[in-house]
C-alpha positions in Angstrom: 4.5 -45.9 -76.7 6.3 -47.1 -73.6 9.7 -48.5 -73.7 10.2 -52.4 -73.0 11.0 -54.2 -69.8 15.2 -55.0 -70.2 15.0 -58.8 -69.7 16.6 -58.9 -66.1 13.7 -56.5 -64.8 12.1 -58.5 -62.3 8.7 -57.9 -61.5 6.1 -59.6 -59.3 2.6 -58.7 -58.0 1.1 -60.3 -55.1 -2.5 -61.0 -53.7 -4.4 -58.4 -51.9 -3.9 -58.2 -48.6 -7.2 -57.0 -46.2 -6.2 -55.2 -43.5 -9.8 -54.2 -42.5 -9.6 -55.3 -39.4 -7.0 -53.1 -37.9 -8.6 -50.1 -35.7 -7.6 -46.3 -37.9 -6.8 -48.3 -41.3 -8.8 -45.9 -43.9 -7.4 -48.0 -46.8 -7.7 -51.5 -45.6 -7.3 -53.4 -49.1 -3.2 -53.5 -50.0 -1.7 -54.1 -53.4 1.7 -55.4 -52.7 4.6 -56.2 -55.9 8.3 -55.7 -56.4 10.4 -54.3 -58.8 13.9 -55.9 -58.6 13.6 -56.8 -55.4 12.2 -53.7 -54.0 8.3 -53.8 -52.4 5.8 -51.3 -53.0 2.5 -51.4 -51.9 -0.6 -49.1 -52.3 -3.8 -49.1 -50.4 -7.8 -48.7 -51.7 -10.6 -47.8 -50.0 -12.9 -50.5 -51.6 -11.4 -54.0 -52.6 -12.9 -53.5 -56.2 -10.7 -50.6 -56.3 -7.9 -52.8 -55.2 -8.6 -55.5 -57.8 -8.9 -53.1 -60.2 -5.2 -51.6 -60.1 -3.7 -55.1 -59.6 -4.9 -56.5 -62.9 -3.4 -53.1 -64.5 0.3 -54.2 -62.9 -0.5 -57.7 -64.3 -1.6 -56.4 -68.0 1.7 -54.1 -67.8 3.9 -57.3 -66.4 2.2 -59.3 -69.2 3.1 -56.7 -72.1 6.7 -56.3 -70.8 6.4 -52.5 -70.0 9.4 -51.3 -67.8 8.5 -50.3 -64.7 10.1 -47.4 -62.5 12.0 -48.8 -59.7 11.5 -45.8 -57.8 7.4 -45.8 -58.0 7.5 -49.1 -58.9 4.4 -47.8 -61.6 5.1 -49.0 -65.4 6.8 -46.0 -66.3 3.8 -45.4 -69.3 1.6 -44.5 -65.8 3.8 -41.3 -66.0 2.0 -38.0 -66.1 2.6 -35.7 -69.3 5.4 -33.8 -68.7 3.9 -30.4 -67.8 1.5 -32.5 -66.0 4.3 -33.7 -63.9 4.0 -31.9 -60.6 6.8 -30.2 -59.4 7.4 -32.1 -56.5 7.8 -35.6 -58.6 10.4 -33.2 -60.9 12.2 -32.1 -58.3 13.0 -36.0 -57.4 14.4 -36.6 -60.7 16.3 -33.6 -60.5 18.2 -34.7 -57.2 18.5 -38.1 -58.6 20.4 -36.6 -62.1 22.8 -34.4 -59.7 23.1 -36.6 -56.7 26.7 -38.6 -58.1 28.3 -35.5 -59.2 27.5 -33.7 -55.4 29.6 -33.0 -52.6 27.9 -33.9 -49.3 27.8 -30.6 -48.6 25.8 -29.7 -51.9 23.5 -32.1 -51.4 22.6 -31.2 -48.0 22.1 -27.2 -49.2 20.3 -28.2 -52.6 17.9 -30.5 -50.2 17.2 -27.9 -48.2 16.8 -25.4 -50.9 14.3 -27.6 -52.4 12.4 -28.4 -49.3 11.3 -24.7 -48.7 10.8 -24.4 -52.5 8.3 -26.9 -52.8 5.7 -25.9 -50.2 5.7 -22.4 -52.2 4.3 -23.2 -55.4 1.0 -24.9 -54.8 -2.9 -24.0 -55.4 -4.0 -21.0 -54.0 -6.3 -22.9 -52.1 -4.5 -25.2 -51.0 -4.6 -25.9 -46.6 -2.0 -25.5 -43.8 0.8 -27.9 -45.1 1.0 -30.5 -42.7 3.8 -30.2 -39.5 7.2 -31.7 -40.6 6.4 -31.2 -43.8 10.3 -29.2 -45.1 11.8 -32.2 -43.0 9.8 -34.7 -44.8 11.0 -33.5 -48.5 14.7 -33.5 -47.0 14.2 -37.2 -46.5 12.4 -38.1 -49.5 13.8 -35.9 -52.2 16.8 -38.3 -51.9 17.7 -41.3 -54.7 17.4 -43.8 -52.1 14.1 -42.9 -50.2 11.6 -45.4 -49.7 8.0 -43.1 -50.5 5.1 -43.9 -48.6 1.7 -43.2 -50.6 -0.7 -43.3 -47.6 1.8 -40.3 -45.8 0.2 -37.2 -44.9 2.7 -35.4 -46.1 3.1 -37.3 -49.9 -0.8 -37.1 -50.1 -0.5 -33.6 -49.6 2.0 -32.8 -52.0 -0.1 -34.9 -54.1 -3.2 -33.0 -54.2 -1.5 -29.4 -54.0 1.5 -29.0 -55.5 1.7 -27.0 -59.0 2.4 -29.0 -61.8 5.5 -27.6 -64.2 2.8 -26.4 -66.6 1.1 -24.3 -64.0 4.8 -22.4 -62.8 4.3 -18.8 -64.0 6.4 -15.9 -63.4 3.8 -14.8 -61.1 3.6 -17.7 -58.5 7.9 -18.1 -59.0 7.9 -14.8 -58.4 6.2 -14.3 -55.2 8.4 -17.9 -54.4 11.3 -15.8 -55.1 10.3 -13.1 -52.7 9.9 -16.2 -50.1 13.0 -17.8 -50.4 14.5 -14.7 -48.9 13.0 -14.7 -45.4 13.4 -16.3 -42.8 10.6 -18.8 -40.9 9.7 -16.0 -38.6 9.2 -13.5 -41.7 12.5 -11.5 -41.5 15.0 -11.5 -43.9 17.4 -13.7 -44.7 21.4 -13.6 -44.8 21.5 -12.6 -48.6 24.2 -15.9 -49.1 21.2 -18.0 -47.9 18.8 -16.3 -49.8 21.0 -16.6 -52.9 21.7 -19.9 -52.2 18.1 -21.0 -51.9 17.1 -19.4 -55.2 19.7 -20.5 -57.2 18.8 -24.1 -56.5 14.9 -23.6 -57.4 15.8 -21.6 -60.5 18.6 -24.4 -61.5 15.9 -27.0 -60.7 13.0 -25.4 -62.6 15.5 -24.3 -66.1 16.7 -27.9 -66.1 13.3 -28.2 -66.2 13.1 -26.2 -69.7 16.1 -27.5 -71.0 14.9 -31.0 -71.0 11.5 -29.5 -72.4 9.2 -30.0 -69.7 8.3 -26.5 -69.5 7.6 -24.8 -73.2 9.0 -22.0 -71.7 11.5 -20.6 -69.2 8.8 -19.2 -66.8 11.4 -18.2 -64.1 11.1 -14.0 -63.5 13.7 -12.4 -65.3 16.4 -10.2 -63.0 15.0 -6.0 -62.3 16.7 -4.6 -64.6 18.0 -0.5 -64.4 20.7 0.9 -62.6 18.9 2.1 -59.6 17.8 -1.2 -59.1 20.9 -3.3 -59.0 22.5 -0.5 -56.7 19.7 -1.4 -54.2 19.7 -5.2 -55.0 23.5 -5.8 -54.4 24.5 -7.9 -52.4 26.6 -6.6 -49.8 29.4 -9.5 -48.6 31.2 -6.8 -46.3 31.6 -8.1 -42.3 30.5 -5.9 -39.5 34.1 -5.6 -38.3 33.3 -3.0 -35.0 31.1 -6.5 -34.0 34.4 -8.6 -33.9 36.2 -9.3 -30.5 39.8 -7.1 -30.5 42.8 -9.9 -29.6 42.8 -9.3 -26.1 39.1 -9.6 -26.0 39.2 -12.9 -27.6 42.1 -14.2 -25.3 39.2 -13.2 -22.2 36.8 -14.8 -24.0 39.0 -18.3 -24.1 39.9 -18.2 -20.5 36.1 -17.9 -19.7 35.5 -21.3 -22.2 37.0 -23.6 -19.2 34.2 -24.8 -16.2 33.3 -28.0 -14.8 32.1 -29.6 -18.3 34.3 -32.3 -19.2 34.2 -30.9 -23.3 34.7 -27.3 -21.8 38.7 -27.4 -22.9 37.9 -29.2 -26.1 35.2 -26.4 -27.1 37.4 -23.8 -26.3 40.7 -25.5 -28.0 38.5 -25.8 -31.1 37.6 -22.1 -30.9 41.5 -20.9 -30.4 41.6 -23.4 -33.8 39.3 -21.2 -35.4 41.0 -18.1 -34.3 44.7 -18.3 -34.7 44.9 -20.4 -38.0 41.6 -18.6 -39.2 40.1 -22.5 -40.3 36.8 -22.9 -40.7 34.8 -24.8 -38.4 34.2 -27.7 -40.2 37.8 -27.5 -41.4 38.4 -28.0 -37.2 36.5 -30.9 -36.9 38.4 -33.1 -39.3 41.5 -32.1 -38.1 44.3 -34.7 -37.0 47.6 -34.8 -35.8 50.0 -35.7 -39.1 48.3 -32.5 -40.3 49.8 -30.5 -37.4 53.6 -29.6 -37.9 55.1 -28.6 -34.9 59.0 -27.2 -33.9 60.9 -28.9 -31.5 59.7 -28.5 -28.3 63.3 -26.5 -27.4 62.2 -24.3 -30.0 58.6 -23.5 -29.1 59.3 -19.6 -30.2 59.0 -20.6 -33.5 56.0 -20.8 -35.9 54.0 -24.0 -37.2 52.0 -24.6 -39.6 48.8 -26.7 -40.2 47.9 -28.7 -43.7 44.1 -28.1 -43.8 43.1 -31.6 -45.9 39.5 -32.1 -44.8 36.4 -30.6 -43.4 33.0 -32.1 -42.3 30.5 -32.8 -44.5 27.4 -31.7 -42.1 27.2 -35.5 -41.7 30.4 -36.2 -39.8 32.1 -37.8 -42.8 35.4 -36.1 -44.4 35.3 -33.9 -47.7 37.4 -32.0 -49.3 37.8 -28.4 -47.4 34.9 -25.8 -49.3 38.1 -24.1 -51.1 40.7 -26.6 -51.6 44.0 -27.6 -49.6 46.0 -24.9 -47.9 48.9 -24.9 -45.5 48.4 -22.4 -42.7 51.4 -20.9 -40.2 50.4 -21.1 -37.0 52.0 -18.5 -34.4 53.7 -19.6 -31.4 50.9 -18.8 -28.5 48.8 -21.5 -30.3 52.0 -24.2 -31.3 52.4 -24.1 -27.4 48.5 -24.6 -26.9 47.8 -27.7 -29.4 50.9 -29.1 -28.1 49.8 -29.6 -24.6 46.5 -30.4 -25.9 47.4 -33.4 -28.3 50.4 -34.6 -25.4 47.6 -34.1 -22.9 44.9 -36.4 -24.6 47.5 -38.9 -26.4 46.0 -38.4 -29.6 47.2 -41.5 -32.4 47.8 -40.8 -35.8 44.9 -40.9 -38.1 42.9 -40.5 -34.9 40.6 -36.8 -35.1 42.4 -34.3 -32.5 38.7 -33.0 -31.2 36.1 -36.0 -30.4 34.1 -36.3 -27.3 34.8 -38.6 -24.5 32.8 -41.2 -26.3 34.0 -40.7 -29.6 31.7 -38.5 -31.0 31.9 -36.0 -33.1 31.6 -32.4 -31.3 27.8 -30.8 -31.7 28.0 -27.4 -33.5 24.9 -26.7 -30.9 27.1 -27.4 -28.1 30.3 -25.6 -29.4 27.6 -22.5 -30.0 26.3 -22.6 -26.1 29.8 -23.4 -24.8 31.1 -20.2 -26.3 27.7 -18.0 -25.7 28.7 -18.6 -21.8 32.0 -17.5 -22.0 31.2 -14.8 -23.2 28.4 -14.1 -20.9 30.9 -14.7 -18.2 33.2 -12.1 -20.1 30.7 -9.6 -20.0 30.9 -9.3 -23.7 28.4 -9.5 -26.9 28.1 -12.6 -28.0 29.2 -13.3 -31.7 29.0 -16.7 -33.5 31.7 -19.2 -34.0 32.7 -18.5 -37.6 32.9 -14.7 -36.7 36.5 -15.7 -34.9 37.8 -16.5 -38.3 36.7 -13.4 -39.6 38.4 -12.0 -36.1 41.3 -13.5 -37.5 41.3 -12.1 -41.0 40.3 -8.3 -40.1 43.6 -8.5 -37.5 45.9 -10.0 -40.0 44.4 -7.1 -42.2 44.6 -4.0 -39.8 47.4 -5.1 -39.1 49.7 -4.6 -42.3 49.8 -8.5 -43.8 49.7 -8.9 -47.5 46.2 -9.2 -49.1 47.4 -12.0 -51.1 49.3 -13.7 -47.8 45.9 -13.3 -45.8 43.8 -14.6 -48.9 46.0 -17.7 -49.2 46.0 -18.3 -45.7 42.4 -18.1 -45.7 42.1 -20.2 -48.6 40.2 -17.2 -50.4 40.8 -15.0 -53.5 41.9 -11.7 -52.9 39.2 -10.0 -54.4 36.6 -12.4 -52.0 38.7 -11.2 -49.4 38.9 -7.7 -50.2 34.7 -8.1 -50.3 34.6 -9.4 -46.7 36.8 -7.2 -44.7 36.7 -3.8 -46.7 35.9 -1.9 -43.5 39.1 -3.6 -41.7 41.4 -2.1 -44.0 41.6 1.7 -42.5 44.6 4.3 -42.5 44.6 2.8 -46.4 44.4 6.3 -47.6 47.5 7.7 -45.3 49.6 5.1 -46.5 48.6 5.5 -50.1 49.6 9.0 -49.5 52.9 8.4 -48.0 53.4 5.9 -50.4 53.5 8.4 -53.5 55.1 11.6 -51.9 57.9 9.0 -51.1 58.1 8.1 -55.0 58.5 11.9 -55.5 61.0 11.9 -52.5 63.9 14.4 -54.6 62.3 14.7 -57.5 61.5 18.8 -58.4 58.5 20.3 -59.0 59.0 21.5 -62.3 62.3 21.6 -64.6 63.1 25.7 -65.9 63.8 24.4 -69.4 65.7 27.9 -70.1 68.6 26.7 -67.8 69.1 23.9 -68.8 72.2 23.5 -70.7 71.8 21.9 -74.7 73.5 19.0 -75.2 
C-alpha cells in the first residue's frame, strides 16, 4: 500500500496539450502536471493514450498518494524492486551520497557510474546512442531535470538490466570492462580501481537495502599466484622523470609569444619545487605564500597548501589535508617577481588568465608538451613534476617521513610510489651496521678473561 501525500505536497495536472501539428513530433499529445512546483510532462502517440494516463494522475491526486518529485509519478507507479532497472537505482544511489560528497567524489563516482551503466544491458540490445556516458554524467545528478522522450533515457529504458537480472556473469565481464580504456587498452590500475569500486559500492548498497536477494557481485580470484599477478603496482617509472637540470631547460623553453606562456610555466615551477599538486596550484593565493625579506632572499619559504580545485573551479579541501611546505630559495626569488610583477591582492588567486579565468588543464598540458618539444626532450605529464620532485628529494638523502609530510602522504604511500628512486639503499645499510660494530671484537677468548 502506498504511503500518503504529506499535506503541503502540491500537485496539479493540466489539460492535454496537441502538439500534432509541429513537423518531427512522434508523440504529439502532452500530459503536463507539477509536483511542488516542478513540471513534468510526458508524451503519447494516440490522444486516448494520453487521456488515459491523465485520469490515472487524477485518481492518484484524488486518493492522496505521494508522488515522487523527481519522476513526478505517484511513488506506487514504482517498479518492484528487483524490477527496478539499474539505471533508475543508480539515481537514488547518487541522490543518498550526494550531501556527504566532496566535489571531487562526485565528479569520479559520476563518471564511474556513467561507463558502468552502458555495460549491463540485454545482450541484444543496439549501439548505445552517441553522448550517451555524457548524458548519465548530467542526469545521474539530484537536481537533473529527465526528459522521457530523450534518445538516450528511452534507451536506457528499454535496455538496461534490471537489479534482478545482475549476475556474476554479466558484473563480471563489466568488471573486466571497467578496466580499459575507450580504445580497448588498459587502464591506469587507480582508474580501473576507482571505477570498480564505485559500481560494486553502488550495486552492494543495492543488497544491503534488499533490492537484490543476493550479493551477485564476483567474488575476488582467490590463490596466491593469483594476487601476485593481480597486484597492483603503485611504483613510478622514475628513469621517465626529467633530472633537475632537465627540468630547469624545460621551464626556460615554457616562455614564447602567448600572453599565459609565464603563467603556465610559473604554475609548472609550482608543481615542481614545492611538489603541490596541480589542483593544489590552482587555488593558490598570496596570504598562503610566506616569503623572507627581500634582503634575505637566500633563505627558504614556505607555502600553507589550504585549497585545491574541485574539477569545477570551486575551492575544496586539498585531496590529503593541510600541509605547510618549505619552499627553496630559486623559487622564493621566482614567485616573488611573479606576484610583484602581476600585483596580485589578497584573497585574489596568484594564477588566473588575463580575463579572470581559471587556467585550462588542456592548455597547461600543450603549453608544457611544447617546451619540451623545444627542449628536445620526452614529454611527461604535468603531475609527473611532482613525482620529479619527490624521487630528487628521495635520491637525494631527505628523510622519508620529511618528504612524506611535505608531500602530504604517508610514508608507506610514499615508499609505494618512489621505491625505484631510493638506490645506493643497500651501501648505506651496510655502512650503517659495520659502523655500529666500529671497535667492537669479533669474538671475546672467555679463557683470558679475568673472574671477577
Amino acid at each position: 500500500m502506498s504511503r500518503r501525500r504529506p499535506p503541503n505536497q502540491d500537485v496539479r495536472v493540466f489539460n492535454i496539450q496537441n502538439r500534432f501539428d509541429r513537423s518531427g513530433v512522434t508523440k504529439p499529445f502532452i500530459v503536463r502536471w507539477k509536483v511542488d512546483g516542478k513540471e513534468h510532462s510526458r508524451g503519447h502517440h494516440t490522444r486516448p493514450e494520453a487521456d488515459g494516463y491523465r485520469s490515472r494522475l487524477l485518481l492518484a491526486k484524488r486518493d492522496g498518494e505521494r508522488f515522487d518529485r523527481r519522476t513526478g509519478e505517484p511513488e506506487s507507479w514504482a517498479p518492484a524492486s528487483e524490477d527496478l532497472q539499474a539505471h533508475l537505482w543508480a539515481r537514488k544511489w547518487v541522490a543518498e551520497n550526494w550531501p556527504e560528497w566532496q566535489p571531487r567524489t562526485r565528479t569520479n563516482e559520476l563518471e564511474g557510474l556513467a561507463r558502468f551503466i552502458p555495460l549491463v544491458v540485454d545482450a541484444r540490445a543496439p549501439t548505445a546512442p552517441p553522448g550517451l556516458r555524457g548524458y548519465l554524467r548530467d542526469t545521474l545528478r539530484p537536481d537533473a531535470e529527465l526528459d522521457p522522450d530523450h534518445e538516450c533515457e528511452r534507451w536506457l529504458g528499454r535496455w538496461v538490466l534490471a537489479l534482478g537480472e545482475l549476475d556474476r556473469k554479466n558484473l563480471a565481464e563489466a568488471q573486466t570492462e571497467l578496466g580499459k580504456r575507450d580504445d580497448g587498452t588498459t587502464a591506469a590500475a587507480e582508474t580501473s580501481k576507482r571505477y570498480r569500486r564505485t559500481a560494486k559500492s553502488c550495486v552492494r548498497r543495492a543488497v544491503e537495502l534488499e533490492y537484490i536477494a543476493a550479493d551477485p557481485w564476483p567474488p575476488s580470484q582467490r590463490g596466491r599466484s593469483r594476487r601476485k599477478v593481480n597486484r597492483v603496482n603503485l611504483a613510478v617509472d622514475v628513469k621517465r622523470l626529467h633530472a633537475p637540470a632537465t627540468a630547469v631547460r624545460v621551464f626556460a623553453h615554457m616562455e614564447n609569444h602567448q600572453p599565459a606562456s609565464r603563467m603556465y610555466r610559473m604554475m609548472t615551477e609550482t608543481v615542481y619545487y614545492a611538489a603541490l599538486r596541480p589542483s593544489e596550484v590552482k587555488m593558490l593565493r598570496p596570504e598562503a605564500v610566506h616569503l623572507p625579506d627581500e634582503d634575505k632572499e637566500d633563505e627558504w619559504g614556505a607555502i600553507d597548501v589550504d585549497e585545491a580545485d574541485d574539477g569545477e573551479d570551486n575551492p575544496a579541501d586539498p585531496k590529503t589535508g593541510r600541509r605547510r611546505v618549505p619552499i627553496p630559495p630559486r623559487y622564493v626569488r621566482r614567485i616573488r617577481a611573479w606576484l610583484k610583477y602581476n600585483n596580485i591582492k589578497p584573497r585574489q588567486l596568484i594564477f588566473r588568465t588575463r580575463c579572470g579565468n581559471a587556467p585550462s588543464d588542456t592548455n597547461w598540458s600543450r603549453a608544457l608538451q611544447g617546451a619540451h618539444r623545444r627542449a628536445k626532450v620526452h614529454h611527461i605529464a604535468v603531475y609527473d613534476y611532482r613525482h620529479a620532485a619527490a624521487t630528487t628529494w628521495i635520491r637525494n638523502g631527505m628523510p622519508l617521513r620529511e618528504a612524506a609530510a611535505r608531500l602530504g602522504d604517508s610514508v608507506e604511500t610514499l615508499v609505494a610510489y618512489y621505491i625505484d628512486a631510493m638506490e645506493g639503499d643497500e651501501e648505506r645499510g651496510n655502512a650503517a651496521v659495520e659502523a655500529a660494530f666500529d671497535g667492537v671484537p669479533e669474538t671475546i677468548d672467555l679463557k683470558k678473561e679475568k673472574p671477577s
